[in-house]
C-alpha positions as CSV (number, residue, x, y, z in Angstrom):
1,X,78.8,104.3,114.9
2,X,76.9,101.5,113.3
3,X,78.3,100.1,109.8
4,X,77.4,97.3,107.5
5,X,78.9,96.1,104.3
6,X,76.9,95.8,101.3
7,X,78.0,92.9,98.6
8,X,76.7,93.8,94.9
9,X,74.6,91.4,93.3
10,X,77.6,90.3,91.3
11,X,80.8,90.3,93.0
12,X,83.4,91.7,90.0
13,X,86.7,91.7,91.7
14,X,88.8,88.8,93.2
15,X,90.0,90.1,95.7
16,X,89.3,89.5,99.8
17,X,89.5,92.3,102.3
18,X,91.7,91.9,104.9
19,X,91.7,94.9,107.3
20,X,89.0,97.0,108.0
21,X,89.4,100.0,109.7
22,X,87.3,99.9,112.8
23,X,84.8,103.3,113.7
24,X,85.8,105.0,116.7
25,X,89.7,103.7,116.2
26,X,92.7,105.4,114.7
27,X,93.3,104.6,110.7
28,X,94.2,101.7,110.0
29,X,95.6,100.8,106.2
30,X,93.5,98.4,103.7
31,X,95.1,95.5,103.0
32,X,93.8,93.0,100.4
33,X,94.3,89.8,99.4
34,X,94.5,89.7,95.2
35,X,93.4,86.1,94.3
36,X,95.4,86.4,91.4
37,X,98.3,88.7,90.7
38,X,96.3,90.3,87.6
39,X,93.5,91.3,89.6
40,X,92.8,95.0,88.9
41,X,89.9,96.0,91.2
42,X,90.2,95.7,94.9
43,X,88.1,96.3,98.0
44,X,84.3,97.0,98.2
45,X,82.1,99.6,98.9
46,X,80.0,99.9,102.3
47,X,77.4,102.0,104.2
48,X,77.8,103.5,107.7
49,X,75.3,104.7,109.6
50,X,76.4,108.0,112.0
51,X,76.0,108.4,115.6
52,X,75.1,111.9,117.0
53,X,79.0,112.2,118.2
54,X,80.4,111.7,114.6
55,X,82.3,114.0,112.6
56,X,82.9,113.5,108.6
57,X,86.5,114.2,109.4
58,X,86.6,111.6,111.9
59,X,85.1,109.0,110.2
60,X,87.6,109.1,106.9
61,X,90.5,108.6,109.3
62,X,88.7,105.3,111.0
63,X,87.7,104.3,107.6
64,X,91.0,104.9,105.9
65,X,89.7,108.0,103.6
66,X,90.9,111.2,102.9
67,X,88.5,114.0,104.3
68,X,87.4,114.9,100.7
69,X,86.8,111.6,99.5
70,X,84.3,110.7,101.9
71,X,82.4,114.0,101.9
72,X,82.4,114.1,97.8
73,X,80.5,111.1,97.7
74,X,78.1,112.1,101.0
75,X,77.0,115.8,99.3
76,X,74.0,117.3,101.4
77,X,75.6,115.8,104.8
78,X,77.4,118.8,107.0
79,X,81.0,117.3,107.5
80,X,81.1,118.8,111.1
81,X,77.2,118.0,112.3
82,X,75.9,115.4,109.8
83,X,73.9,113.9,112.8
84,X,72.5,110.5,114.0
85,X,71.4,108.1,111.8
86,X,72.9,109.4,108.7
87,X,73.4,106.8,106.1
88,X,77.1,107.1,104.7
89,X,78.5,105.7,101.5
90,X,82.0,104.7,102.5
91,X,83.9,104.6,98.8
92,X,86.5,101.6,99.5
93,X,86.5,99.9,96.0
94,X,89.7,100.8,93.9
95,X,91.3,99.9,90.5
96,X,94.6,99.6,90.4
97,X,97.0,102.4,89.0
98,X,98.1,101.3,85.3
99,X,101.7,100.3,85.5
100,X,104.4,97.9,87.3
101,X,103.0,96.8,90.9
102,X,106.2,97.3,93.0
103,X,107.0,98.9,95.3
104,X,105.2,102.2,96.4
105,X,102.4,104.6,94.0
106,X,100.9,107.8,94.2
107,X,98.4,108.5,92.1
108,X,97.9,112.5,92.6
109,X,94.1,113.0,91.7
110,X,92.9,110.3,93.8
111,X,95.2,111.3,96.8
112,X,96.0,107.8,97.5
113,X,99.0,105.6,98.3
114,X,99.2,101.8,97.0
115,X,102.0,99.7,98.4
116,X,102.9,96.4,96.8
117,X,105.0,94.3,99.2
118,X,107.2,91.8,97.8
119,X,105.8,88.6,96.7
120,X,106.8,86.3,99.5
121,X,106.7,82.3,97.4
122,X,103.9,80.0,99.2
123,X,102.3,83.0,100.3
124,X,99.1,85.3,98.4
125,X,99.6,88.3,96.9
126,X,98.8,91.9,98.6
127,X,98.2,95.6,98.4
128,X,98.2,98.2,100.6
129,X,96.4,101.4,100.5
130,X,96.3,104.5,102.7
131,X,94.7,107.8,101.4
132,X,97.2,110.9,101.5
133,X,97.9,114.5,100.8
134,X,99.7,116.3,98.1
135,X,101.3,119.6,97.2
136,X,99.5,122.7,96.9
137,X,99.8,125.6,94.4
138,X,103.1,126.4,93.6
139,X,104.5,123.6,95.5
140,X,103.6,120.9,93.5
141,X,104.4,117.0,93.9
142,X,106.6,115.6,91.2
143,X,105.6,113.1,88.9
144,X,107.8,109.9,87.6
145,X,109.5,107.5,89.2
146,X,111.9,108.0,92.4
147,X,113.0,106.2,95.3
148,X,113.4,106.2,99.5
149,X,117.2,107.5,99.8
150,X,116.6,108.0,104.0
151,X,114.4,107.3,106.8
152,X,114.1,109.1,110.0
153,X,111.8,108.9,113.3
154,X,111.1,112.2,115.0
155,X,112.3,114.0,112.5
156,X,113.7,117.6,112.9
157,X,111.8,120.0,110.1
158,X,114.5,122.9,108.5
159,X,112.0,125.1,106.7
160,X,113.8,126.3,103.6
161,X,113.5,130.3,103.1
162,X,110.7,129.7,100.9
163,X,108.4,128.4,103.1
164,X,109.1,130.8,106.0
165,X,109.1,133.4,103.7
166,X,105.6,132.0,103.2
167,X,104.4,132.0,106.5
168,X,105.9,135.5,107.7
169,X,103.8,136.8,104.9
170,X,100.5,135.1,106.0
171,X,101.7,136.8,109.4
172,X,102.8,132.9,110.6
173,X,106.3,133.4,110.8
174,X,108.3,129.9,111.6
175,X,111.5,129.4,113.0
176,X,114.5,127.9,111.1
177,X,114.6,124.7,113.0
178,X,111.6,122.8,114.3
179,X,112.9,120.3,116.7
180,X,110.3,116.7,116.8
181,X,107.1,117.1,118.8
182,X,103.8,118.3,118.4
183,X,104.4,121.2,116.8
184,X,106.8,119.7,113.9
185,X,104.3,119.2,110.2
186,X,106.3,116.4,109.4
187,X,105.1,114.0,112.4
188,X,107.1,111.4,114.0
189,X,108.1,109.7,111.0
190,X,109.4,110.7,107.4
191,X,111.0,109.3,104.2
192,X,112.9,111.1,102.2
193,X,112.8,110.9,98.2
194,X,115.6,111.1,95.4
195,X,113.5,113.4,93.5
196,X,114.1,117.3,93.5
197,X,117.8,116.8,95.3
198,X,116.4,115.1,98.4
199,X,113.4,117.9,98.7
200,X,110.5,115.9,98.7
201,X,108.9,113.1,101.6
202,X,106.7,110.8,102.5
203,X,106.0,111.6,106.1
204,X,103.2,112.4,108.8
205,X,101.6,115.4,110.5
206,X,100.2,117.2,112.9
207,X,97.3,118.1,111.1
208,X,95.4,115.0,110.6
209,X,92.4,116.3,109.3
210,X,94.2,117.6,106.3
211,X,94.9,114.3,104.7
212,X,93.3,114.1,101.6
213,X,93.8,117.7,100.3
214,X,96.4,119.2,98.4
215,X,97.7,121.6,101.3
216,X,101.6,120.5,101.0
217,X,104.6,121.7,100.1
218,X,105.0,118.8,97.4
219,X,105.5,116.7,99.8
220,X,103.5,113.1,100.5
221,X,101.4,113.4,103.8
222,X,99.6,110.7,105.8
223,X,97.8,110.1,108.8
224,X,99.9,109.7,111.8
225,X,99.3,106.0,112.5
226,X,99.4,105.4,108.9
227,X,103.0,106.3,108.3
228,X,103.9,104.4,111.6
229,X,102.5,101.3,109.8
230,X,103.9,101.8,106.7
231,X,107.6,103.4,107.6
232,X,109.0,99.7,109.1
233,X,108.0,98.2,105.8
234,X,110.0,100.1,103.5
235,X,113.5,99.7,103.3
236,X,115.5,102.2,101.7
237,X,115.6,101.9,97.8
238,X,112.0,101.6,97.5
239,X,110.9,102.8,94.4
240,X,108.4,105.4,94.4
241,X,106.0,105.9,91.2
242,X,104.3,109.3,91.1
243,X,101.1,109.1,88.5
244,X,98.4,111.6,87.2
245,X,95.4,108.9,86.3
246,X,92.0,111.0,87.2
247,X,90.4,108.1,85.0
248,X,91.0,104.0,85.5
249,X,89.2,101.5,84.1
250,X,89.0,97.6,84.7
251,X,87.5,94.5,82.8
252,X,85.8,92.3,85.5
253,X,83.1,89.6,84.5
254,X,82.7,91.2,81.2
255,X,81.8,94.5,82.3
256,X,83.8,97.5,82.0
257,X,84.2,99.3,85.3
258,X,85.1,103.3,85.4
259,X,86.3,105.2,88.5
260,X,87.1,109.2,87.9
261,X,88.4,111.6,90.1
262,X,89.1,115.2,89.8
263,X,91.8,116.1,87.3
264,X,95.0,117.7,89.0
265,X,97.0,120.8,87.2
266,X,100.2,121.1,86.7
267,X,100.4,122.8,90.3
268,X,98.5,119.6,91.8
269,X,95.5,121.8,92.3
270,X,92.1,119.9,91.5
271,X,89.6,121.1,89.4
272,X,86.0,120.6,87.4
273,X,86.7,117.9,84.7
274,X,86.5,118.7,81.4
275,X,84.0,116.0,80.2
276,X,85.5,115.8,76.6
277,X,88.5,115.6,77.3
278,X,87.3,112.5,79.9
279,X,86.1,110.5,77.4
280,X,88.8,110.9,75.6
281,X,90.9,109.4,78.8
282,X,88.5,107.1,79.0
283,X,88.6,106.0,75.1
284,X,92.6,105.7,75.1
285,X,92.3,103.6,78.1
286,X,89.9,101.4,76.9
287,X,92.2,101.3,73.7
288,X,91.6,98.2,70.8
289,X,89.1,96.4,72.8
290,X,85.6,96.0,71.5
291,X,83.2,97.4,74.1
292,X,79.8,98.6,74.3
293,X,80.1,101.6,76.0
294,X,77.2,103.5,77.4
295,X,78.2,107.2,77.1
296,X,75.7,109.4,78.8
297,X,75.9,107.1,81.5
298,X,79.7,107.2,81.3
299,X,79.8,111.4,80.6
300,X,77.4,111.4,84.0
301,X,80.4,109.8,85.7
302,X,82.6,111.4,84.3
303,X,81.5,114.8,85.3
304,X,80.6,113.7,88.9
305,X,84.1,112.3,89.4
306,X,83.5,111.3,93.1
307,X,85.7,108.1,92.9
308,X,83.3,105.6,93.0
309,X,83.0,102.6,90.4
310,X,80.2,102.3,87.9
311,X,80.0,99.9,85.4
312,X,79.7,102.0,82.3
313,X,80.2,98.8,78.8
314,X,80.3,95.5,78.2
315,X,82.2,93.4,76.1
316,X,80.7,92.8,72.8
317,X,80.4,90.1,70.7
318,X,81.6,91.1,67.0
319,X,80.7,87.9,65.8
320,X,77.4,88.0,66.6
321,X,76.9,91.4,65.4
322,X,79.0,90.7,62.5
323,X,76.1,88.2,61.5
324,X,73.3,90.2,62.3
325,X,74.6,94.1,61.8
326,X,75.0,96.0,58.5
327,X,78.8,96.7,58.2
328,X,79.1,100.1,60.3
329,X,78.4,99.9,63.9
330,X,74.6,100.3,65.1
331,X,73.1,100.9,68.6
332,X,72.8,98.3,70.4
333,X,69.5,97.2,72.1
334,X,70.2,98.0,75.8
335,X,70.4,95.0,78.3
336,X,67.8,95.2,81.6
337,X,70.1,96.6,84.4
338,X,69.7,94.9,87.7
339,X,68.8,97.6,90.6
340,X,71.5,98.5,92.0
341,X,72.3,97.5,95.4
342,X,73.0,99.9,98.2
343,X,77.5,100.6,98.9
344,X,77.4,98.4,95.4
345,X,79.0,99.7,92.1
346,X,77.2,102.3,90.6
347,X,75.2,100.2,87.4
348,X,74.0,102.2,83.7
349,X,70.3,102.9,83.9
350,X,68.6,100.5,81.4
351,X,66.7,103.2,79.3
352,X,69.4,105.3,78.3
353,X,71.3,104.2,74.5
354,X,74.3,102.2,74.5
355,X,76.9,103.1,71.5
356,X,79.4,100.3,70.0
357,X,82.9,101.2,70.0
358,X,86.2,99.9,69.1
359,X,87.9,102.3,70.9
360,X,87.4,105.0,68.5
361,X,83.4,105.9,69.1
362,X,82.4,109.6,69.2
363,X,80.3,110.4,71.9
């Protein structure tokens, strides 16, 4: 398969790509370079172009997606047959989960896993990212803060009664004790968690093509190669930070950047976004800051939640309108929007009103 980056016309985030997963190669994590350690947006986004061989499924493993991810943002393209010469938005700019950068984070809506090594001195700053499955209905993964308490390669799977309980139900029955190999879910490597008495992991499969879904029993799933990258570089005592952010945001250059993702219930399930109650995400997170914040643009986001960044504000400038605005906010005259460029972040179309806020505006 043929793929080629596409650079924005203004390049917001400081932050270099390091590894690119290759088409036609097993996943390989993302790891970027932050050019400085407050950096909040990482990666950018790309175009591929298919071959008549490729499968969706395929291509989110060799580019380091989760199935889901990559179709959501490719709708009209059959995931099985999307044909050749297809051309493919591969989503692969992030903002950072909110929160200490240590250690290992899960945000749940976005079904990904960010890794912060630890600082080494005289050398940059990094993150790691690998996209990953979480629990289904009724088996949902916990959120809050936990740590690694064991590792173990070729693990040996005891299905509690639950779960086989489960399966002899769906006429699947499972035996007590799945030895390692190719028929044990948990892969060749796992890592076990504090959290629910030493219940919950971080571990592989043997069902690749489900990474990305919420199809677990609470546990933390990950392509096979992905967990063999990551399982040497955490030592026991990592801390582990489960979050629910379906919306981030990020200053860069002046503009404010918005990536959404559908919500998560209680039972990790996704589901249609209430757009409302969005905004109001998206209102807290921009918080005090004095923004310019163009809401149809942003509610259109908001409701298509496919994970990719759009520059949705832009900082304003009270003292200027202080001088030149009666005493309650106004609209603002709209300022021409470059065209966007192809794999770039999505930009607000120029004709639509922008609304002044404080971090209080009504939409």
């Amino acid at each position: 398969m043929a793929h080629s980056d596409s650079l924005p016309a203004r390049v917001g985030a400081a932050a270099l790509l390091l590894a690119l997963s290759l088409p036609g190669s097993p996943a390989r994590a993302t790891t970027y370079v932050l050019a400085s350690p407050t950096d909040t947006v990482v990666g950018q986004d790309k175009t591929a172009t298919t071959v008549y061989e490729d499968t969706l499924y395929d291509l989110a493993r060799s580019f380091s997606l989760g199935s889901e991810e990559l179709i959501r943002v490719n709708p009209g393209v059959d995931p099985w047959l999307p044909g050749a010469g297809k051309v493919l938005t591969i989503p692969d700019r992030h903002i950072l989960p909110t929160g200490p950068r240590e250690g290992i984070v899960v945000n749940l809506p976005e079904h990904r896993l960010y890794y912060y090594p630890k600082p080494v001195r005289g050398k940059p700053v990094t993150v790691i990212t690998y996209p990953v499955s979480i629990g289904k209905m009724d088996w949902h993964t916990p959120i809050g803060v936990t740590h690694v308490i064991a590792k173990t390669r070729n693990p040996t799977w005891y299905p509690p009664e639950s779960v086989r309980k489960e399966h002899a139900a769906a006429g699947d029955p499972i035996p007590s004790v799945v030895p390692p190999g190719p028929d044990n879910p948990l892969g060749a490597y796992a890592m076990r968690l504090a959290a629910g008495n030493g219940t919950y992991m971080i571990h592989g499969t043997n069902n690749p093509i489900a990474v990305g879904l919420a199809v677990t029993h609470g546990c933390i799933r990950m392509y096979p190669d992905d967990v063999e990258a990551l399982f040497p570089l955490i030592p026991v005592g990592t801390q582990v930070r489960i979050v629910n952010e379906p919306v981030k945001v990020a200053w860069v250059d002046g503009e404010l950047l918005l990536e959404a993702h559908p919500p998560v219930d209680a039972e990790g399930q996704s589901f249609e976004p209430d757009v409302d109650q969005f905004a109001q995400l998206l209102r807290e997170a921009v918080g005090d800051s004095t923004v310019a914040i163009h809401w149809d643009y942003a509610r259109e986001v908001l409701q298509k939640a496919d994970g990719v960044l759009a520059t949705v504000g832009l900082e304003a400038d009270l003292t200027a309108l202080d001088s030149t605005a009666p005493a309650e906010p106004t609209a603002a005259p709209v300022p021409a929007a470059p065209a966007p460029v192809a794999g770039g972040p999505a930009t607000a179309p120029g004709a639509a009103r922008i609304e002044v806020s404080a971090g209080n505006s009504s939409n």
